[in-house]
N, C-alpha and C positions, 0 to 999 in steps of 0.2 A: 504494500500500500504506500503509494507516495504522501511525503508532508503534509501536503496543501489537502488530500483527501481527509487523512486524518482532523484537521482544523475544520472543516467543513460538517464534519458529523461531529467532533465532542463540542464546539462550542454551540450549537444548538441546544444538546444535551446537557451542557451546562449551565446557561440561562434556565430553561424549564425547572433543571433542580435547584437552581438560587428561589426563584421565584416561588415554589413551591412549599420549600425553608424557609421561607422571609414570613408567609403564610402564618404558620404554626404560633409565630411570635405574636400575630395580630389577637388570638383568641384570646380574650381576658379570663384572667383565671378565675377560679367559683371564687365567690364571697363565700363568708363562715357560715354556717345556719344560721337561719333566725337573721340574716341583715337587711334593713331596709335604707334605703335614703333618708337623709336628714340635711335638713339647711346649715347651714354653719351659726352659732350662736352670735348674738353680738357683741359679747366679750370677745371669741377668736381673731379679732380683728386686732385688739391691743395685744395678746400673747400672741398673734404672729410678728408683730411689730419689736414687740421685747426679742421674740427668738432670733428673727433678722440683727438687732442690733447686738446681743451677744455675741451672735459666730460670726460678725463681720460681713453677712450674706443677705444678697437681695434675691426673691421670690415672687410668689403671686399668690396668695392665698384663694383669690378669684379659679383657680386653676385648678384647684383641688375640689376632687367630689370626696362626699362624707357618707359614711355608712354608720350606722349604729346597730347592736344587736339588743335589745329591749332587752330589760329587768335581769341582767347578767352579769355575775363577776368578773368571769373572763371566757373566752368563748375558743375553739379547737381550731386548730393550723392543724397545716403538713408538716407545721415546725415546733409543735407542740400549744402550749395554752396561751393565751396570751389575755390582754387587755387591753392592749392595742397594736394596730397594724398598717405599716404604712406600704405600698407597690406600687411600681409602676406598671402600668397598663396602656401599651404604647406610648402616646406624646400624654396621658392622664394620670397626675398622681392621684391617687387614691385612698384614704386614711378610713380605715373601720376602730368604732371605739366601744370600748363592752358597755352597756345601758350605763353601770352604775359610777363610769368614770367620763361619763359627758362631761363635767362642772369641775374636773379635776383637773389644774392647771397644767401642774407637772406630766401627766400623762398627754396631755392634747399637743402640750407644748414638744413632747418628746418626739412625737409622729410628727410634726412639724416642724425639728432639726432634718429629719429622717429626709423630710421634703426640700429643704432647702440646700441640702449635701447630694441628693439625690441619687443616696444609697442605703443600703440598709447595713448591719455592721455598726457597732457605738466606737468610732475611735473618743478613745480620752482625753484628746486635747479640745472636744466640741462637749460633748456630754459629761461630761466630769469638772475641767478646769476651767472653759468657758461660758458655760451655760447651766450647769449643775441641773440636768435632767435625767438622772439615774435615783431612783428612791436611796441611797445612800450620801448619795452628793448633794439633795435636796431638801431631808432631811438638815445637812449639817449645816448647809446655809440658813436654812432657817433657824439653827440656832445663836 
């Protein structure tokens, strides 16, 4: 088989599987049980503002969709229990928060570094030293 034939059949065949790959990445992945939408409160507007000013980082709060899971401590991942959750789902961050930690700063606030680093993963210079969004580091500031 000459070059040029060979280039002719796999880059066809390559495109179709990039495109195909690219795909998989579009499906958003399940929300927890039990979540529905919820508007953002009107406090989230000032602790997004705090959390930006902490880590030095500008975002969009406007950007983010909100989930809650009603009248729940903490609600089941593929990564175990949580209480809150922040993903991205393609160009949409995403924040789900258990019922009972809606009004709970440090939590809302922590899914909202999560949003502004736009990763998941706590390094310690953002959630510890800058922001003190870890119930250990939150606690101590508040003392």
């Amino acid at each position: 088989m000459r070059p040029a034939s060979i280039h002719r059949r796999f880059v066809p065949a390559l495109a179709i599987w990039l495109v195909a790959a690219s795909c998989t990445g579009l499906e958003p992945s399940a929300l927890p049980d039990g979540a529905v939408p919820m508007a953002a409160p009107a406090e989230y507007s000032e602790w997004y503002a705090r959390t930006e000013a902490c880590a030095e980082l500008r975002g969009a709060l406007e950007g983010i969709e909100w989930y809650v899971v009603p009248d729940v401590a903490t609600f089941e991942t593929d990564i175990g229990e949580k209480v809150g959750l922040w993903e991205r789902v393609g160009n949409v961050s995403r924040i789900t928060i258990a019922g009972y930690y809606v009004e709970n700063e440090m939590v809302v606030r922590h899914e909202m570094l999560h949003d502004l680093l736009e990763r998941t993963g706590h390094p310690t210079e953002y959630f510890v030293n800058r922001c003190h969004l870890t119930w250990e580091s939150w606690d101590a500031a508040e003392s």
